[in-house]
C-alpha positions as CSV (number, residue, x, y, z in Angstrom):
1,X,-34.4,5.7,-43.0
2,X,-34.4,9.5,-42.3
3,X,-31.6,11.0,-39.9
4,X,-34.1,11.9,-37.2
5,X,-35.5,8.3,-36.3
6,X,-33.5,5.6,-34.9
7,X,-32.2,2.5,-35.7
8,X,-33.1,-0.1,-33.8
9,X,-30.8,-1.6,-31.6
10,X,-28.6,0.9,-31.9
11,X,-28.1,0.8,-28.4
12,X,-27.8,-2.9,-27.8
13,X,-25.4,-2.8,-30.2
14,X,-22.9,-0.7,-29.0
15,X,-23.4,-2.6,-25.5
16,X,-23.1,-5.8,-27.5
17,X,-19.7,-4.6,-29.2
18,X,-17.8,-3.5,-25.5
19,X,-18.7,-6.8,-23.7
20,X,-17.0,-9.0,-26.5
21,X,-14.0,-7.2,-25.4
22,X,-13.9,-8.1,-21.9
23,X,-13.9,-11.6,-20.1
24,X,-17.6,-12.2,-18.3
25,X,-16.2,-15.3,-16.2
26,X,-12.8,-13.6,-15.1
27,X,-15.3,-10.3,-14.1
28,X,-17.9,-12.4,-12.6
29,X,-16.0,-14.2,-10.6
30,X,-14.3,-11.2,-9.1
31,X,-18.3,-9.5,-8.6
32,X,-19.0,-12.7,-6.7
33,X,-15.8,-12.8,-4.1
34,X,-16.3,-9.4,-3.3
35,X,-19.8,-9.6,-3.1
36,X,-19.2,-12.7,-0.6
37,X,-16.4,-10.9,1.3
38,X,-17.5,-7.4,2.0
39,X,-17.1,-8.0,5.7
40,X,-14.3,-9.4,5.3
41,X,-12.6,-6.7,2.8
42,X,-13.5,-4.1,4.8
43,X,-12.0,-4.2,8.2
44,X,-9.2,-5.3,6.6
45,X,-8.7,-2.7,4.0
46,X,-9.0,-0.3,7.4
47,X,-6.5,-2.8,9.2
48,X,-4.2,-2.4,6.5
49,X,-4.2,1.3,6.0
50,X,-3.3,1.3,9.6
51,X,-0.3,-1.2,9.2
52,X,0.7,0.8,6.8
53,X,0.4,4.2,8.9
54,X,1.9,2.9,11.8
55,X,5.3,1.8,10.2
56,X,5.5,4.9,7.6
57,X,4.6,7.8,9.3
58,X,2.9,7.8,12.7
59,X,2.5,5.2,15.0
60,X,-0.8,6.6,17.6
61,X,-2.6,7.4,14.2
62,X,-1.9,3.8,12.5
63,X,-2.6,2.0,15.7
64,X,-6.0,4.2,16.5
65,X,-7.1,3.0,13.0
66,X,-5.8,-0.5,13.1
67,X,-8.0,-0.6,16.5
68,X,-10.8,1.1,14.4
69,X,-10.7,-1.8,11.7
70,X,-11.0,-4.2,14.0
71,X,-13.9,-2.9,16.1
72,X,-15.8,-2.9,13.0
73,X,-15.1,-6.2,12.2
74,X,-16.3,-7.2,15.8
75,X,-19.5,-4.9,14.9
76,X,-20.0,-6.8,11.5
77,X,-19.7,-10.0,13.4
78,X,-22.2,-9.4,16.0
79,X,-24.5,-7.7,13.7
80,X,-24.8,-9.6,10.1
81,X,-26.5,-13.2,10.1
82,X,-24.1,-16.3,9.7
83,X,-24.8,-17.1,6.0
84,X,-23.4,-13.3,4.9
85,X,-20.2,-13.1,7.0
86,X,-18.0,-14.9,4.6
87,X,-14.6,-15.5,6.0
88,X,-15.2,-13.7,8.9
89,X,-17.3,-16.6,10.5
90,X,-15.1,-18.6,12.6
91,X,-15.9,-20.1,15.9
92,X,-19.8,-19.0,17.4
93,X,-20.9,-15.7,17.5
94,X,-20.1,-14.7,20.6
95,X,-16.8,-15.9,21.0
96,X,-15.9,-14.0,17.9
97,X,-17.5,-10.8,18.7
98,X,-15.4,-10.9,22.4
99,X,-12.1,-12.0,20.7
100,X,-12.4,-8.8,18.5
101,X,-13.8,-6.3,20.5
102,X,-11.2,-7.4,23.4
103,X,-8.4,-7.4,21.0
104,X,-9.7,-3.3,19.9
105,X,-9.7,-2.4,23.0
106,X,-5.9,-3.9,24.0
107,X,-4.8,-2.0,20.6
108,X,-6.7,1.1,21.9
109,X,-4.9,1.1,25.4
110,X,-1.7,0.2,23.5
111,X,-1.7,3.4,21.3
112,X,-2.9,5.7,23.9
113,X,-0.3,4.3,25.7
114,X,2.4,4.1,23.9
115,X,4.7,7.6,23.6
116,X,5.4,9.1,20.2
């Protein structure tokens, strides 16, 4: 073969020789919880930033975002069908959604409130 056409398969197999290095059932299952839990991760990636804000540096910002994090996890709730909500289907819909949304709003008041 001359040094201007290809191989064949070149390609498939350098894409052969990195997966044998890596686990396909250890990645997989990791690909599948988060695809699952998105709406669950989420809010409370945003939740935990604000934890996280609130006790290290400033309390209003940490609060504003843990309020933030939890309002969009009453917005996933009310918006995305049952069957993709993951862990963040609980009780019915509604009862959910008001739980949450009342539960911002407290930790809204609360850091508006509160002096820093």
């Amino acid at each position: 073969m001359s040094a201007t056409t290809p191989q064949p398969n070149s390609e498939l197999r350098a894409l052969r020789a990195v997966s044998v290095n890596e686990n396909p059932k250890q990645i997989g299952r990791w690909q599948k919880l988060i695809r699952r839990q998105w709406p669950t991760l989420i809010p409370l990636i945003i939740t935990t930033v604000g934890i996280v804000l609130a006790t290290q540096i400033n309390f209003r910002v940490g609060a504003l975002i843990f309020s933030l994090g939890v309002s969009i996890a009453a917005v996933l709730r009310a918006s995305l069908p049952r069957f993709t909500l993951g862990w963040l289907y609980v009780r019915t819909k509604w009862i959910d959604v008001l739980v949450l949304a009342s539960f911002s709003v407290l930790l809204l008041i609360l850091s508006i409130v509160v002096p820093s």
